[in-house]
C-alpha positions as CSV (number, residue, x, y, z in Angstrom):
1,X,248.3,128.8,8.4
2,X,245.0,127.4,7.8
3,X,243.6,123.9,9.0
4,X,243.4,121.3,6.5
5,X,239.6,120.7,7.0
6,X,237.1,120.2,3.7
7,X,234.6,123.2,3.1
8,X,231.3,122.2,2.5
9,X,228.5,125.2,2.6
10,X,226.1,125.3,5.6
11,X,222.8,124.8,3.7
12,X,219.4,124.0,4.5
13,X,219.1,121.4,1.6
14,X,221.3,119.3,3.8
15,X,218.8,119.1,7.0
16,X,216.1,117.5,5.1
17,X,218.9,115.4,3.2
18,X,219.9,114.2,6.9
19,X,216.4,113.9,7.9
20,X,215.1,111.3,4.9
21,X,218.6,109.6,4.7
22,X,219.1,109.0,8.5
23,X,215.2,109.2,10.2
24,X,213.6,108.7,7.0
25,X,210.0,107.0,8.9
26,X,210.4,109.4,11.6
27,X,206.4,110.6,11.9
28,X,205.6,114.7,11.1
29,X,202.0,114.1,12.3
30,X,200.1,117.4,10.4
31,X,196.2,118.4,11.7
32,X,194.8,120.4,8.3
33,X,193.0,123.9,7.5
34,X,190.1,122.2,6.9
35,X,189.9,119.9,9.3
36,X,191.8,116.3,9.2
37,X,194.8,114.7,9.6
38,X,197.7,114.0,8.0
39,X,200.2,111.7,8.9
40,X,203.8,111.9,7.1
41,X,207.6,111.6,7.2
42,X,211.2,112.8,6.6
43,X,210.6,110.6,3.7
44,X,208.0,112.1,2.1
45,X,208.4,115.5,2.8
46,X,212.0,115.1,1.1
47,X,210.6,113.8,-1.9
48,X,207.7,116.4,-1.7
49,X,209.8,119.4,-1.1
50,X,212.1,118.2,-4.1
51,X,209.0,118.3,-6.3
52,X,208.4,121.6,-5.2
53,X,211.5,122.9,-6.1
54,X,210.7,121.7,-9.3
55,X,207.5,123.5,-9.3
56,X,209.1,126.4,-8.7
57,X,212.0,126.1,-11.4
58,X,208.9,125.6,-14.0
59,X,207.1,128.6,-12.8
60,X,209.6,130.6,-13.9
61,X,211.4,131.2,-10.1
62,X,215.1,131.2,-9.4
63,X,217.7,131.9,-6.8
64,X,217.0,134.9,-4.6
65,X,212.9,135.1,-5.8
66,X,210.8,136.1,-2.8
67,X,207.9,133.2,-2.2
68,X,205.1,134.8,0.3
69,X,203.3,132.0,2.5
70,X,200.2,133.3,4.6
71,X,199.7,130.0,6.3
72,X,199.4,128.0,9.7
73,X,201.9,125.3,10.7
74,X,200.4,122.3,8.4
75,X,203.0,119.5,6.3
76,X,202.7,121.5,3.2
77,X,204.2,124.7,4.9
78,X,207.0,122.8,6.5
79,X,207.7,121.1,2.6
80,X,208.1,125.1,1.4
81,X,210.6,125.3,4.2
82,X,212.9,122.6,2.6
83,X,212.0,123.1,-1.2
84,X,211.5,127.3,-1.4
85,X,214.9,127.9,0.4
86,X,216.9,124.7,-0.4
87,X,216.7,125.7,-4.0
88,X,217.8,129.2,-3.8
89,X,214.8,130.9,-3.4
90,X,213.6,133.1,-0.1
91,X,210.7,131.9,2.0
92,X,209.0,134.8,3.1
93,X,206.6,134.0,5.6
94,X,204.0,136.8,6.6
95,X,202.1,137.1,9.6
96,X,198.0,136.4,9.0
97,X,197.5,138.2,12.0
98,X,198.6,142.0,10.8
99,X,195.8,144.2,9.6
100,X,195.5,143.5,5.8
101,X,197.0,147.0,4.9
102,X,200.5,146.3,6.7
103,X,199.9,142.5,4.8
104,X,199.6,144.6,1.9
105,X,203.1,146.6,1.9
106,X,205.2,143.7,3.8
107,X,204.3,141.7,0.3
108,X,204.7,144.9,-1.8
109,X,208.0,145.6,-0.2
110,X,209.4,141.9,-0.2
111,X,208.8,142.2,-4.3
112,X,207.0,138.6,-4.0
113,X,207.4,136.6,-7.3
114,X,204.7,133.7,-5.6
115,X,202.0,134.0,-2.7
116,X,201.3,130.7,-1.1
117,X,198.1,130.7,0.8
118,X,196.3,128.3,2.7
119,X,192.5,128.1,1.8
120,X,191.0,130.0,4.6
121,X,192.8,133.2,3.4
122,X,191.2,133.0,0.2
123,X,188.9,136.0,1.0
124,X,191.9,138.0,2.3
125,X,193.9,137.5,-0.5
126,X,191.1,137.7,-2.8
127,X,190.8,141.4,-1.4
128,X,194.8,142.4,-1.5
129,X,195.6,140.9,-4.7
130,X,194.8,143.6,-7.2
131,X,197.4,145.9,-4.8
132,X,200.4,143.3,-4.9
133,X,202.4,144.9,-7.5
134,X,204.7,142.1,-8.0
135,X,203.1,138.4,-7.3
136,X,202.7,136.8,-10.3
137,X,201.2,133.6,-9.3
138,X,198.9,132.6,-6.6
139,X,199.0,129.1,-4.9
140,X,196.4,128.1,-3.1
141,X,198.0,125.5,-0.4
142,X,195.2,122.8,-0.6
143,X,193.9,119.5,-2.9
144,X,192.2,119.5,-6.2
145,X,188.8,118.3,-3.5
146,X,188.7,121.8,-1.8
147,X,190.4,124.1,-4.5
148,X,186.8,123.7,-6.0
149,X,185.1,126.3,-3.5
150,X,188.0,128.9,-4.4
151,X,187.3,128.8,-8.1
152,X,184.7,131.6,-7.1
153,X,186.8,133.7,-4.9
154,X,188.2,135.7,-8.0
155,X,191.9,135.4,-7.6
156,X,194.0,135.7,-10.8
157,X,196.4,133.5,-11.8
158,X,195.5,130.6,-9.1
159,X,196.9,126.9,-8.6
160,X,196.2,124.4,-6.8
161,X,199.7,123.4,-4.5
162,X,198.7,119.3,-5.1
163,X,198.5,119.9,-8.6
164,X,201.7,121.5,-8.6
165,X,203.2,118.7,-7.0
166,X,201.6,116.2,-9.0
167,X,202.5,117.8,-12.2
168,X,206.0,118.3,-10.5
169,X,209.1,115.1,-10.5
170,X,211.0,114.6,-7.1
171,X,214.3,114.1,-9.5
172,X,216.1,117.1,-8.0
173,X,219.9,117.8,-7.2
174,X,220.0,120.5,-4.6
175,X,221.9,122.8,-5.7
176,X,225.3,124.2,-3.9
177,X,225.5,127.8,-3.6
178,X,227.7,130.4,-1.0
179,X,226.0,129.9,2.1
180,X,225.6,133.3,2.8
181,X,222.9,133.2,0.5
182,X,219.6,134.4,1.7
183,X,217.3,131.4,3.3
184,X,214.0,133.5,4.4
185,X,212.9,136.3,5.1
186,X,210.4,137.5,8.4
187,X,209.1,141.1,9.2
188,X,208.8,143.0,12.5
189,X,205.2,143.8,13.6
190,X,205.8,147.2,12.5
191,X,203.7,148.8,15.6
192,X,205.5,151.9,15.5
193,X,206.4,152.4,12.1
194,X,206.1,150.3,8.8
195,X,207.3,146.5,9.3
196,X,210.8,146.0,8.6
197,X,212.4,142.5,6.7
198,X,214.5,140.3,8.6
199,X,216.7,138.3,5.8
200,X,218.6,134.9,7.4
201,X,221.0,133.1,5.4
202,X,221.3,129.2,5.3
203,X,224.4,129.8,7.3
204,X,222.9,131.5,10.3
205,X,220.3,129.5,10.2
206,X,222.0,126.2,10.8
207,X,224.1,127.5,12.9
208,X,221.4,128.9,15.3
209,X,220.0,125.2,14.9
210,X,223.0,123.5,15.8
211,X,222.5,125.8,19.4
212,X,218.6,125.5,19.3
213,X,219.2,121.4,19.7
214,X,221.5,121.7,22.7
215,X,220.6,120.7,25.6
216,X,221.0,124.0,27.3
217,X,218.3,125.2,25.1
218,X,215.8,123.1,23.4
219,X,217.9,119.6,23.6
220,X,216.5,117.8,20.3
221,X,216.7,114.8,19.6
222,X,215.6,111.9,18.0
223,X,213.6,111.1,20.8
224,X,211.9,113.9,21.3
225,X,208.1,114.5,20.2
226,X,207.5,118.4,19.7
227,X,204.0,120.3,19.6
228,X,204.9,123.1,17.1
229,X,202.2,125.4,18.6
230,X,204.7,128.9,18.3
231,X,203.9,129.5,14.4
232,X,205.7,129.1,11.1
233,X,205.4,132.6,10.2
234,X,206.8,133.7,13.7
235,X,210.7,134.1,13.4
236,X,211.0,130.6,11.3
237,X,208.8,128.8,14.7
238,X,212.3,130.3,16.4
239,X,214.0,127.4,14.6
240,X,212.6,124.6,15.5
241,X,211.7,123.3,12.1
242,X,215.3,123.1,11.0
243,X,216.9,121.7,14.0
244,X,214.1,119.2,14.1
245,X,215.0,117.8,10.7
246,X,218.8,118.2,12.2
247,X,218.4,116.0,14.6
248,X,215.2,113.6,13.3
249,X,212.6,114.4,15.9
250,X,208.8,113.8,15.5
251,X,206.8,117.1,14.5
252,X,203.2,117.6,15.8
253,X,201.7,120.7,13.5
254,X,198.7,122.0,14.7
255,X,197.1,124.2,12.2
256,X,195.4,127.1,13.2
257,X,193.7,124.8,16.1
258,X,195.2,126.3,19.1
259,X,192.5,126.3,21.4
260,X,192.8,124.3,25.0
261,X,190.8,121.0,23.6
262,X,192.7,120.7,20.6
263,X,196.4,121.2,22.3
264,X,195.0,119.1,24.5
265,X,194.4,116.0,22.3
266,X,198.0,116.6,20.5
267,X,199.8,116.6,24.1
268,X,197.9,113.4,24.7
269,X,197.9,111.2,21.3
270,X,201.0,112.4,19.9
271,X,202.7,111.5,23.7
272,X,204.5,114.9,23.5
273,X,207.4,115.4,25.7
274,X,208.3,119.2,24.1
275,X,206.8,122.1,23.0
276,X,206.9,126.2,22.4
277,X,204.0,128.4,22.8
278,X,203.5,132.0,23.7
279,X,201.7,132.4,27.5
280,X,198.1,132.7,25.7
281,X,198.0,129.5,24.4
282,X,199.1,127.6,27.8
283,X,196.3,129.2,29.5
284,X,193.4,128.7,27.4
285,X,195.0,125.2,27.6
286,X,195.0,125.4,31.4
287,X,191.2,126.8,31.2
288,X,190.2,123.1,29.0
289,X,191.9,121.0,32.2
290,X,190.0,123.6,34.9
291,X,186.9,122.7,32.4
292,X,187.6,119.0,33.2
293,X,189.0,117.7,36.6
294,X,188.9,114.4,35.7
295,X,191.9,114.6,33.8
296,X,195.4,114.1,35.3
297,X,198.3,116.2,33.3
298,X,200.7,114.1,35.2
299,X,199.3,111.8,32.6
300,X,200.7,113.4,29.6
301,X,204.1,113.0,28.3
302,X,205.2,116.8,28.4
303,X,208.3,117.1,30.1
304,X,209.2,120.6,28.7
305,X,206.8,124.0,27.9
306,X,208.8,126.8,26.3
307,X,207.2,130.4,26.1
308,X,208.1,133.0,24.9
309,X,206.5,136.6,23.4
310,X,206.0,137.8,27.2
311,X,207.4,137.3,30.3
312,X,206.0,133.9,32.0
313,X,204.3,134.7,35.2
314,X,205.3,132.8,38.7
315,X,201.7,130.6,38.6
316,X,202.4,129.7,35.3
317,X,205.6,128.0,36.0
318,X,204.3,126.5,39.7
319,X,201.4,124.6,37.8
320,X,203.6,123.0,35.0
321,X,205.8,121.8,37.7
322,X,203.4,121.1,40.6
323,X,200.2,119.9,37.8
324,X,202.2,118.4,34.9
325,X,205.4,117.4,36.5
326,X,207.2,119.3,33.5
327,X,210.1,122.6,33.6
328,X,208.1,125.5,32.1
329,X,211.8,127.1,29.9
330,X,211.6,130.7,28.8
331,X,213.5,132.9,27.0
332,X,214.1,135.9,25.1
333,X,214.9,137.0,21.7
334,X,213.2,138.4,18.8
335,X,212.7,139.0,15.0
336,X,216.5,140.3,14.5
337,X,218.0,137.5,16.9
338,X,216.6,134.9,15.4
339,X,215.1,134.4,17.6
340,X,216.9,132.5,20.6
341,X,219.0,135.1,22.4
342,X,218.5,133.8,25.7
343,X,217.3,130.8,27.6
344,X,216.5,130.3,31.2
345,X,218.3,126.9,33.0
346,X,219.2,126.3,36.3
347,X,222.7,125.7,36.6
348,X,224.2,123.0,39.0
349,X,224.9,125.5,41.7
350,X,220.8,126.2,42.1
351,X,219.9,122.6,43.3
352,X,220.4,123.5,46.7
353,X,218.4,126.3,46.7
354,X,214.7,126.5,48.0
355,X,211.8,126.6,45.6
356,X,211.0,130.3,46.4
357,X,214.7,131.2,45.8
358,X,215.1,129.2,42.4
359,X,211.6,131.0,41.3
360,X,213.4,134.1,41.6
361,X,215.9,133.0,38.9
362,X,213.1,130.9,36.7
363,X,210.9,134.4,36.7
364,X,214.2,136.0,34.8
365,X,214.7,135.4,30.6
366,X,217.7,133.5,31.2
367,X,221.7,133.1,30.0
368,X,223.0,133.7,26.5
369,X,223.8,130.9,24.4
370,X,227.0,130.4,22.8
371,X,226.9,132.7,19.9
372,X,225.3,135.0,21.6
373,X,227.1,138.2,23.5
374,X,225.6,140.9,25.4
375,X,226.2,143.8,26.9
376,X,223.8,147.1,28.6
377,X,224.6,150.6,28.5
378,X,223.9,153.4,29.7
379,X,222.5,156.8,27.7
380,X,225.7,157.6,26.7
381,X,227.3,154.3,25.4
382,X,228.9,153.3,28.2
383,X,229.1,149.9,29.0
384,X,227.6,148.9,32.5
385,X,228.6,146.2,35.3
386,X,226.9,142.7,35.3
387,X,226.1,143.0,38.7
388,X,222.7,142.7,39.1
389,X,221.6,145.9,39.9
390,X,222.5,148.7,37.4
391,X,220.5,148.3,34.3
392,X,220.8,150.3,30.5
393,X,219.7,149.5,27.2
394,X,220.4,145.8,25.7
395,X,222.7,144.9,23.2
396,X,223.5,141.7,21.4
397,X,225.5,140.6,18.4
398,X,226.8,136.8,16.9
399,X,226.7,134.7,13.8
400,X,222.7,134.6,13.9
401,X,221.7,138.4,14.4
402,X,221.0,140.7,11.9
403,X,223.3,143.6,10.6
404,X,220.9,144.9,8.4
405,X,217.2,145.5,7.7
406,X,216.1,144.5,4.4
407,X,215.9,147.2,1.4
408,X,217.4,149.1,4.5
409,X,219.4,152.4,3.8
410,X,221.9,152.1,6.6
411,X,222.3,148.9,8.9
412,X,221.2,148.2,11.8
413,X,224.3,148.3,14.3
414,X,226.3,150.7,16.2
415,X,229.7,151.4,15.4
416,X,231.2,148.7,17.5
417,X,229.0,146.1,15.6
418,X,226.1,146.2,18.4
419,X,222.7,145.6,17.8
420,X,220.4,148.0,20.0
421,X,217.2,145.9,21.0
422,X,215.0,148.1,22.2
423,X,215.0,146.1,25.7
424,X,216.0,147.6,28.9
425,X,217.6,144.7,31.4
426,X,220.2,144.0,33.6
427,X,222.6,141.2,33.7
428,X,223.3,139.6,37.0
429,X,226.8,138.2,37.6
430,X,225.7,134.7,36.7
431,X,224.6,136.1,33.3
432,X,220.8,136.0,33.8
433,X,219.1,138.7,32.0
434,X,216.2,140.6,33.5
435,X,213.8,142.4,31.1
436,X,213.1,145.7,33.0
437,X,211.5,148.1,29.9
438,X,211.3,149.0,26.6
439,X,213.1,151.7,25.2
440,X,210.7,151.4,22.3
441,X,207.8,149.0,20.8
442,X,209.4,147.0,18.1
C-alpha cells in the first residue's frame, strides 16, 4: 500500500522560489573581482537568475547542456546557481586553481556548450579557448564598464553577462522535470590521474541541504550570517549555497579576497556568526589579528568556524575557543559525498568531560549524518568492529553519494553498493571517525 501523500519533484528552482517568496529582503552582501561591493537579495537574485535562464534559452541552451563557470564566490555566480540548474541545464563549476592543461580537458570532457568567466581569467581563457572543442559561447561575468578592457584579450564569440541580463526578461516559469535530473557537475583534482566528473541531481542536492541546515551540522537559519569563504567551485561550497536559500540566511561572498584583512573586515561589518574555510585561510586570518593586538575577536560575531580540506590542528581549535569565544566544527567528506560525510559535535554525554579529554574527540572528523552510512574493512572485504582501535579502508554510501563517475565506463561502487574513499580510519563505538591514511591521493 502506498501513502496518500502529493509528489512534487525535489528541485532547485524551488529554493530560490522559497528564498524571494518567504526572505525576499534577506541581504547576499557580494565583494567583486574588481574591487567593490555589491549589496543584493533573495529578491533580486530570483529575478536575476530568471533572466538568466532566459539568456540561456536564447543562446540556443537546453536541459542537460553543460555551462562551465571559472569564477570566485561573487552574486553573479550564486545567480548561475539558481538560473543554469533550475532550468534544466548543468552548472559545471571548474577549479581556477588546476594547471591550465587539466582546465583544459575537465572543459573538453564536460562537452561545455557555455564558459562563464569572471574578468580576471580573461588571459587564461584567452590562452585555452582555441583547445575547447565544444564551447560555443564565452561570457565574460562582468558590466558593459569593465568588459571594455577585454575587447582586446582575443576571445571569440564573447558577451558581456549584464548585457545578457539586460537584453534578457525575468518572465520565467521554472520548469518541472524528474528530479533525478542532473543539477551540476564538479571534478576531482585529478592528482593521480586525469580529473574525474562528479554529476549531482536536484534531488541529492536538496536533500543533502535539508541535512546541511541541521543543527547537528551547519544549523541554518534565518538568523544566521555566513562568510562563504570555502569556494563555489569546491564541491557546490559543500552546499551551503542551497541550504542558505532553504532556510533564508544572509550570504557574505568574498571574491577572491581571502587574505587575513579582508576576512577580517567581513567577520566584522557583515556581524558574521558562521562560516566554512579550509585551515589556510583561518591562519593567515589569525596572522592579520597577531599583526594587530589591538583588536579583540571576542568582538566579532563568529560563533561557529567550519574547516575542512585537512585535518584541524589542536591550537587551531584552542584559539577559536579561548580568542574568539566561537566552536571551531570540522568534518570530512569529499567531491563524491557531496561533500558533508561527517561532522564533529559533542554529544550531551561529553559536558562532563575535561577540556583535554573533549580535545581528543574535537581533533577526530566526527559522526555521520543521517543519510550517511559507513563502514571500514579490512584487505579482504571484511567488515571490521567500531571499536576504536582496528582500522581498514572507508566506505560510505546514501541518497547524496555518487554511484558513478561521469562519461565513466563502470561505476564507482563495490558490489554491495559501497563507495571505497580512498581514506583509511577507524570508527570508535560512539561513531566518531578517525582519519588514519590514505589508501591513495584522490
Amino acid at each position: 500500500m502506498l501513502g496518500l501523500m502529493q509528489d512534487r519533484p525535489l528541485l532547485i528552482s524551488s529554493l530560490i522560489e522559497y528564498a524571494a517568496a518567504y526572505h525576499p529582503q534577506q541581504e547576499i552582501i557580494s565583494r567583486t573581482v574588481e574591487g567593490g561591493t555589491v549589496r543584493t537579495n533573495y529578491d533580486q537574485v530570483h529575478r536575476r537568475a530568471k533572466r538568466l535562464a532566459n539568456a540561456l534559452a536564447k543562446l540556443g541552451l537546453s536541459e542537460g547542456d553543460r555551462i562551465g563557470t571559472l569564477a570566485w564566490n561573487t552574486h553573479r555566480h550564486l545567480e548561475m546557481y539558481f538560473g543554469v540548474s533550475g532550468s534544466g541545464a548543468v552548472l559545471h563549476t571548474v577549479n581556477p586553481r588546476l594547471f591550465p592543461e587539466q582546465i583544459e580537458y575537465i572543459i573538453n570532457h564536460a562537452e561545455d556548450s557555455v564558459l562563464c568567466f569572471d574578468s580576471c581569467f580573461a588571459p587564461l581563457v584567452a590562452k585555452l579557448a582555441p583547445q575547447l572543442k565544444t564551447v560555443r559561447h564565452y561570457v565574460a561575468m562582468t558590466d558593459p564598464e569593465h568588459m571594455a578592457a577585454l575587447a582586446s584579450a582575443g576571445i571569440p564569440n564573447l558577451v558581456c553577462y549584464e548585457d545578457l541580463l539586460a537584453d534578457s526578461s525575468e518572465d520565467y516559469e521554472w520548469p518541472q522535470f524528474d528530479e533525478r535530473t542532473a543539477s551540476s557537475l564538479c571534478y576531482t583534482s585529478g592528482t593521480t590521474g586525469n580529473p574525474k566528473g562528479v554529476l549531482y541531481s536536484h534531488r541529492s542536492t536538496v536533500l543533502h541541504s535539508l541535512k546541511a541546515s541541521g543543527s547537528d551540522t551547519f544549523g541554518v537559519s534565518p538568523e544566521s550570517s555566513i562568510l562563504m569563504i570555502v569556494p563555489l567551485f569546491h564541491a557546490n561550497a559543500w552546499g551551503l549555497p542551497y541550504a542558505c536559500a532553504m532556510n533564508g540566511a544572509k550570504m557574505v561572498l568574498p571574491a577572491q579576497h581571502l587574505d587575513g584583512e579582508s576576512v577580517y573586515r567581513l567577520l566584522r561589518d557583515e556581524r558574521v556568526n558562521y562560516s566554512t574555510a579550509v585551515p589556510t585561510v583561518w591562519l593567515m586570518l589569525f596572522q592579520y589579528l597577531d599583526a594587530h593586538p589591538e583588536i579583540d575577536p571576542r568582538e566579532l560575531s563568529l560563533r561557529i568556524a567550519g574547516v575542512g580540506g585537512s585535518a584541524a590542528p589542536a591550537a587551531m581549535i584552542e584559539r577559536f575557543e579561548q580568542q574568539f569565544g566561537a566552536t571551531l566544527m570540522q568534518g570530512w567528506g569529499m567531491t563524491e559525498t557531496s561533500p558533508i560525510g561527517v561532522i564533529n559535535t559533542l554529544l550531551p554525554q561529553h559536558a562532563g568531560l575535561s577540556e583535554a579529554e573533549q580535545l581528543k574527540i574535537k581533533l577526530k572528523q566526527g559522526r555521520a549524518l543521517w543519510g550517511v552510512e559507513l563502514r571500514i574493512e579490512d584487505d579482504e572485504g571484511r567488515v571490521l568492529p567500531h571499536d576504536g582501535q582496528a582500522f581498514g579502508k572507508l566506505k560510505v554510501r546514501g541518497p547524496w553519494i555518487a554511484s558513478a563517475y561521469f562519461k565513466a565506463e563502470h561505476d564507482a561502487l563495490d558490489n554491495d553498493g559501497w563507495f571505497d574513499t580512498g581514506d583509511v580510519a577507524n570508527i570508535d563505538p560512539e561513531g566518531y571517525v578517525q582519519l588514519v591514511d590514505r589508501a591513495k591521493d584522490v
